[in-house]
N, C-alpha and C positions, 0 to 999 in steps of 0.2 A: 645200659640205658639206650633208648633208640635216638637215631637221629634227630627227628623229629623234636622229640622230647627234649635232646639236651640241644638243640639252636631255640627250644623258646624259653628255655632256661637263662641260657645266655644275652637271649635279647630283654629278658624280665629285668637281670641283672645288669647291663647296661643301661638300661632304662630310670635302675635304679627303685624298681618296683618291690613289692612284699611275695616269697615267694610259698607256694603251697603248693610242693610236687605229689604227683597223683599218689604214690606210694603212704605220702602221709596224711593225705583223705584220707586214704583208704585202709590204714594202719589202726587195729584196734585201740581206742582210748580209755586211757587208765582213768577211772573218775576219784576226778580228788574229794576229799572231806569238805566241808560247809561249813563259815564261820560267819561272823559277825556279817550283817546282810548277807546273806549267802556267798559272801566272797571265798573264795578258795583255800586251803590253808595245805601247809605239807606235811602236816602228821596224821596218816591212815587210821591212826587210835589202833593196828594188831601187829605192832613193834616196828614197822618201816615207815618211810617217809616219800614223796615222790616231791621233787624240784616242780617251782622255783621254791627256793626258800624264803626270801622276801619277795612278791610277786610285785608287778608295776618296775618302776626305774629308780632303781636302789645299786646306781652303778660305783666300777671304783671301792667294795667294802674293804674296811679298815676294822679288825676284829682284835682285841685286849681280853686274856683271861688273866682275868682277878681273883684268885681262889676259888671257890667253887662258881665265879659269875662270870657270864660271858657278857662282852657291849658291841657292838658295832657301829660304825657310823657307814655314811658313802657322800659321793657327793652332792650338791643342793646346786651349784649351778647360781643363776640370776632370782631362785627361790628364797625368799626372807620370811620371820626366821627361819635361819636351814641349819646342818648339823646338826639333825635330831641325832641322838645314842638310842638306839636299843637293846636291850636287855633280855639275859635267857640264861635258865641251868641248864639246861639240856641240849644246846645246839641246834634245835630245831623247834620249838617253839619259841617266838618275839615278839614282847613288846615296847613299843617305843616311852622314854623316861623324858627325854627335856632336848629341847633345839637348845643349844649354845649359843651359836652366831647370831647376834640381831643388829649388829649395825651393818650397812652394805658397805663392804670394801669390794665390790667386783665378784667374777662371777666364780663359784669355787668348783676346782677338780682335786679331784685324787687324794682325800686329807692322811694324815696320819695319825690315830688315835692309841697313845701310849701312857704308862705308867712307870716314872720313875723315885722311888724310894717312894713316900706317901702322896705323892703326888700325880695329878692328872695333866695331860698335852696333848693336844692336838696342833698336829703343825698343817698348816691351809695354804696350797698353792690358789692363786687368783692371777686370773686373767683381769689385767685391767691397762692403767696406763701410769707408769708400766707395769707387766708381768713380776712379780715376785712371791714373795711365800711370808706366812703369817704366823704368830703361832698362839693361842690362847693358854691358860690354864684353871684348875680348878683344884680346891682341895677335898672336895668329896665329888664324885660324878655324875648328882644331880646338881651340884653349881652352888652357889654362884661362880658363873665363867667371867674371867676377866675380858677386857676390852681387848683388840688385838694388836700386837707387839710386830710389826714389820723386821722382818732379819734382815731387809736390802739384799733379797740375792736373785735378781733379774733375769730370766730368759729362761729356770730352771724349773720344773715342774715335777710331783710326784714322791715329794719328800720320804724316807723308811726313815725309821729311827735305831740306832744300834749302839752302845756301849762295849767298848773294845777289851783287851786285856786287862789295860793299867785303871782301865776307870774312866777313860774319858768316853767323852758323848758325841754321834757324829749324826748328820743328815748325809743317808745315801740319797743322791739324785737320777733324776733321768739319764739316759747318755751311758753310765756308767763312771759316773762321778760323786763327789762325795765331800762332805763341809766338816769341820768339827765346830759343834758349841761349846758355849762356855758351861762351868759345871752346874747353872741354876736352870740351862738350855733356852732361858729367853733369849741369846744374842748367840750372832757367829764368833769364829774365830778364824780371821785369816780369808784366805778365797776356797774356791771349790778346787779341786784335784783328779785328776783321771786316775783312777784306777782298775778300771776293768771294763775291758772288752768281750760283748756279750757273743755267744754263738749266733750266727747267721743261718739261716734255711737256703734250701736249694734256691735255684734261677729261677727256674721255669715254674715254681710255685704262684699260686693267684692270692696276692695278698696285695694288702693299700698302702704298705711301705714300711720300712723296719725301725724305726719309730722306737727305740729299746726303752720302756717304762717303766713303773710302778714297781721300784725293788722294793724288796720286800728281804730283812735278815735278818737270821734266827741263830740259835747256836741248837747244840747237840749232838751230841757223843762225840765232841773233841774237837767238832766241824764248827764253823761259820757257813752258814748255807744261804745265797741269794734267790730268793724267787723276782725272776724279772717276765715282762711282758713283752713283745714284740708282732712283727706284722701290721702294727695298725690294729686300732680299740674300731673302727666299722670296715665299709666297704665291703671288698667279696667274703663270706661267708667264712671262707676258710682260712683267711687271713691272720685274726688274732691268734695266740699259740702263748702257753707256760713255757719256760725256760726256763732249770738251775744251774748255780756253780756254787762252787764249796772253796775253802779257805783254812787254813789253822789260824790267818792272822786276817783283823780286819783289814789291814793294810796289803794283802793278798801276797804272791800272786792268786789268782783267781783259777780255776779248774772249769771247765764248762763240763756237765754232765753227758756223759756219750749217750746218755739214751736221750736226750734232747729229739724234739718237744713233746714234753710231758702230758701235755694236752696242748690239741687242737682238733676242730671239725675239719672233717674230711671227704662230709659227702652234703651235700644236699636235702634228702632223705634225713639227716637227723635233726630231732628235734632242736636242740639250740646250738644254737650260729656262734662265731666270734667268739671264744670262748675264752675269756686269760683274767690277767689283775689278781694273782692268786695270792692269797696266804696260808700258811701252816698254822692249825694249833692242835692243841692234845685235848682231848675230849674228856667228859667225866671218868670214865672208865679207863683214863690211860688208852686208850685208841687215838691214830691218830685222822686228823680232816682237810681237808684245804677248802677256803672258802673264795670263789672268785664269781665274775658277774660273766653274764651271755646273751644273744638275744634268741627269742623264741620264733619258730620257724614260723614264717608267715606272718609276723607280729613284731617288725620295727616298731610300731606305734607306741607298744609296751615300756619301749627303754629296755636299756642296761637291766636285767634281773639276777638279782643273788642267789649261786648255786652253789650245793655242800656235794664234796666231793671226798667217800675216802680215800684212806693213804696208807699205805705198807711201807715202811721202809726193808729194807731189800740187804743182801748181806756182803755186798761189796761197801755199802756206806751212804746210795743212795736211797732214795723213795719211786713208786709209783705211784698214780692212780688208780685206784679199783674200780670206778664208775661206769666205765663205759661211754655210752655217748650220755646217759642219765635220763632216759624214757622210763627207766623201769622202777618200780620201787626199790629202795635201798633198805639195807636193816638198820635201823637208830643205834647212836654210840649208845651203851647203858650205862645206869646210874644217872645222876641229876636229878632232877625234880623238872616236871609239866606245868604250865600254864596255857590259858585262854591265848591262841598267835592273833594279832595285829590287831585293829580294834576297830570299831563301828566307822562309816561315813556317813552314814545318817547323823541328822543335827538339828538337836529342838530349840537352840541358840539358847539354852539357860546360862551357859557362858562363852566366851572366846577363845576356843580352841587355836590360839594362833603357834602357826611351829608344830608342834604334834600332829597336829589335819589339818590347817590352812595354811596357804604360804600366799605373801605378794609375787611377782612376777616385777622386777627389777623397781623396787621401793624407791622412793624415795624419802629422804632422813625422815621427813615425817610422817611416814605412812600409816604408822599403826595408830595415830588419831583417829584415821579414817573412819575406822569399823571399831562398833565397838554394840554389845546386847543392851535391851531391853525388854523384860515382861516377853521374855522369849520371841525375840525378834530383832534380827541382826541388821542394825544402820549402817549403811557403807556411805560414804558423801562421795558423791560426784566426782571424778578426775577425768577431765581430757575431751575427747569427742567418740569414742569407740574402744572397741577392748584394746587395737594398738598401746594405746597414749594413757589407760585408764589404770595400771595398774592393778590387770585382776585377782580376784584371789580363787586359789586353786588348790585340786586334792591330791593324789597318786592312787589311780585306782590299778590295781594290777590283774584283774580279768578281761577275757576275749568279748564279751557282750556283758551291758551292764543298761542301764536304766536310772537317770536319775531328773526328781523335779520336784518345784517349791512353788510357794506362794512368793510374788513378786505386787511390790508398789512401789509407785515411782512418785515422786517429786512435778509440779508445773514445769517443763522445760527440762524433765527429766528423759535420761534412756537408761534401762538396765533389761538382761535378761542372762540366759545361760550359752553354754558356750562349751566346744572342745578344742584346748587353747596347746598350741605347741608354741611357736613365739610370735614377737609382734607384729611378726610378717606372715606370716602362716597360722588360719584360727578357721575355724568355723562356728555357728551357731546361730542363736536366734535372739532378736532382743523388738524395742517397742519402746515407742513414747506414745502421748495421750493421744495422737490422731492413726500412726501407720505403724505397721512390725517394719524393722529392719534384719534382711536374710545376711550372714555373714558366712564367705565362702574364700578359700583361697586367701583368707587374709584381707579382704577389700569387704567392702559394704556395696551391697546388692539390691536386689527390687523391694520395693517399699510397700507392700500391697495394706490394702484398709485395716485397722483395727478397729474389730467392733466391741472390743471390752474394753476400754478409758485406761484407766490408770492405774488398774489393780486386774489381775488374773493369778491364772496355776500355770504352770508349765511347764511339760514333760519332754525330754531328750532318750531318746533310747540309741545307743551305740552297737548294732549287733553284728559285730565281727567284721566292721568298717563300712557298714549300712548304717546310714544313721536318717532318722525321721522324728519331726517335731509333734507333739500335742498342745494345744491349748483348751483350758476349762474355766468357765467363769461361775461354777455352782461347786466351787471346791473338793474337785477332781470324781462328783460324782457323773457326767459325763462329759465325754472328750471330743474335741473336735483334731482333726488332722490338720494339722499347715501342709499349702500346698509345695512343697519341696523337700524333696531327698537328695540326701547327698552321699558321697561314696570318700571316705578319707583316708585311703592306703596308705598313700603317698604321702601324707603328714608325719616325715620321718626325715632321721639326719644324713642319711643318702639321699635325699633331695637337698634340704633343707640346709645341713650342717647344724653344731650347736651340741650336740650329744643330746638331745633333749627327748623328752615324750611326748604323745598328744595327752592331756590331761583334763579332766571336766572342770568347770569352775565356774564363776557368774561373775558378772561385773558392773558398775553404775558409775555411768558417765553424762555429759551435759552435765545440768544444774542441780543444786539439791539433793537429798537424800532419799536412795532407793532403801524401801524394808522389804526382807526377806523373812519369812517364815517357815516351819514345820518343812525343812531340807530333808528328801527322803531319796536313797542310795538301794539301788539293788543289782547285784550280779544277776544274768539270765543264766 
């Protein structure tokens, strides 16, 4: 790398900026297959697959195989309902089954989605006040999910679930500590306990702090094996990193794998960053996988994205990764069965997609009054004065350039329009009440110039690879006018920001009254 080159690397990355080294310009691009609005999917359809696996910010996954079915979840964050599952025989086609979570207890990270005897758990750390962990359950995995059950156990984050020799049931924790529940797993038993102490990385390594997370433990051939995270889930690129140790007793001691770390990015030049949060599981065919999230080079805005990685295990007793940095396509496990991956964002509002494609943006108890269809046309009433305060509702769209826009009416004393919403301090978009558009930039509300269509228009947002430019039509999008203002949203990401969060398209209605939405239409470029 020349000098040059790598001091504006450097300064990008202090900056905190999205980075796109010339190498990966100029790196031939694999083109993915085309799904529902041309959104991207990762199965080639001629036996391989190319990452992301779930595209957009599906950080943190938590994966459960269920005899021949696999689910996932990840985290949802300040998103309600959140904790969708999704669903897959083949490991690399997914669709999402049913949000879980619909009351707000605070914002969720890193769940744990498990199965024990006929029963379903997810156990939900939340950021709130205070910090503690949740746990739900279900007796089938479409639901009904119960209400969420507090274990009281503060300051701990990152919950694994593991059953030991004798039968009982524990939460591995962050840190390298660990709880036992009781045998029904809704409560603790006792306090947490140290028992393992994770491998460290060199000094001089550039990472955002070692932060040991997300265990993860499995048994196999004789072994207890932990997959944990460390380096820090952002910051410098190369930071996040896999790490195992193995055990014959839950209760350890604990072994750290000499070939530590299993993965991690290590250049610049490769496509996805941050790379850790892994799990293990065994594939249709007896192959084995690990499934962990990353970010895509040049693309914080994306979020955390889910990548399938395989796995050899190896004849001392541990495993590898076979992937690479995962640019290239992969060969699919075989066996399983194919389905259609991820599902439309277009939306004719014949119903309310809430949780599967919509989510609020830190609800309040009574949020889901708000919206609700008619005669194909979505009522949102009124909350707040701006997207801040308004409780938006929003999608995950997980391509580089996309395009999306509706028919919008407003209310007397109404304001609503669309918007690319990372959180309440940070949003961009466009919106309008009966006399002026208002620009939203940086999170603040902007210049107010004339509108000359009243209380009803179309309106088109086009995101093309952090260019972003507004349309407006008042002859129902058969021709468009340009708003005058472009904006540029690299840096609507959690190295600015914080939050873990993405930027995400969505719309919103605020001031008075009820905005209607129609004929919501989504396209990837």
């Amino acid at each position: 790398m020349s000098m040059n080159r790598r001091t504006a690397l450097g300064t990008a990355l202090a900056a905190g900026l999205p980075l796109t080294p010339a190498s990966a310009q100029s790196r031939p691009a694999t083109t993915w297959r085309r799904g529902f609005d041309n959104q991207r999917v990762p199965d080639l359809g001629d036996g391989t697959f190319l990452n992301p696996l779930v595209a957009g910010d599906h950080p943190d996954p938590s994966i459960l195989k269920d005899g021949r079915d696999y689910y996932l979840t990840f985290s949802t964050f300040d998103s309600y309902p959140g904790l969708v599952i999704w669903h897959s025989r083949d490991l690399v086609n997914w669709r999402p089954v049913t949000a879980t979570l619909r009351q707000n207890i605070g914002s969720v990270w890193a769940p744990e989605l498990c199965k024990h005897g006929s029963r379903y758990y997810i156990y939900i750390p939340v950021k709130a006040s205070p910090n503690t962990i949740h746990v739900i359950w279900a007796d089938k995995i479409e639901g009904p999910w119960s209400d969420p059950i507090d274990l009281q156990l503060p300051n701990h984050i990152d919950p694994g679930h593991a059953v030991a020799e004798d039968g009982s049931r524990w939460l591995f924790l962050s840190g390298g500590d660990r709880v036992r529940l009781s045998d029904d797993g809704l409560s603790r038993i006792g306090e947490p306990e140290h028992v393992y102490d994770p491998w460290h990385y060199p000094n001089d390594w550039d990472v955002e702090g070692f932060s040991p997370e997300g265990p993860k433990v499995m048994r196999h051939g004789g072994y207890y094996y932990m997959i944990t995270a460390v380096g820090g889930t952002a910051g410098p690129p190369t930071g996040h990193m896999v790490i195992a140790a193995r055990s014959k007793s839950l209760a350890g001691p604990w072994e750290n794998c000499p070939h530590n770390p299993l993965v991690r990015t290590t250049s610049l030049d490769e496509r996805w960053w941050s790379r850790g949060h892994a799990t293990l599981v065994e594939g249709p065919d007896g192959s084995w996988w690990a499934v962990y999230h990353g970010y895509e080079n040049g693309y914080w805005t994306l979020g955390r994205q889910t990548l399938l990685d395989p796995v050899e295990w190896t004849a001392d007793g541990w495993f590898r990764m076979k992937g690479g940095d995962l640019s290239r396509p992969i060969a699919k496990p075989k066996g399983g069965s194919a389905q259609p991956h991820g599902f439309a964002l277009s939306d004719d509002f014949s119903t309310l997609a809430l949780g599967s494609k919509w989510n609020f943006f830190k609800p309040a108890a009574d949020e889901a009054a708000r919206a609700r269809v008619e005669k194909n046309t979505l009522l949102l009433d009124a909350r707040g004065k701006a997207p801040s305060d308004s409780a938006p509702l929003l999608l995950v769209a997980g391509d580089q350039a996309y395009q999306f826009e509706c028919d919008i009416e407003i209310a007397p004393g109404g304001t609503a329009g669309l918007i690319l919403f990372y959180d309440e301090k940070l949003y961009a978009g466009l919106g309008f009440d009966e006399k002026r558009f208002v620009t939203h930039q940086y999170g603040i509300e902007r210049g107010r110039p004339a509108n000359p269509h009243g209380r009803c228009m179309r309106m088109r947002v086009t995101n093309n690879r952090h260019i972003v430019s507004f349309h407006t039509s008042d002859d129902d999008g058969k021709t468009w006018a340009r708003f005058d203002r472009g904006m540029e949203v690299s840096g609507y990401h959690h190295n600015v920001r914080g939050g873990f969060l993405m930027l995400r398209p969505g719309l919103y209605s605020a001031g008075a009254g009820t905005a209607k939405f129609r004929d919501f239409k989504f396209r990837a470029l």
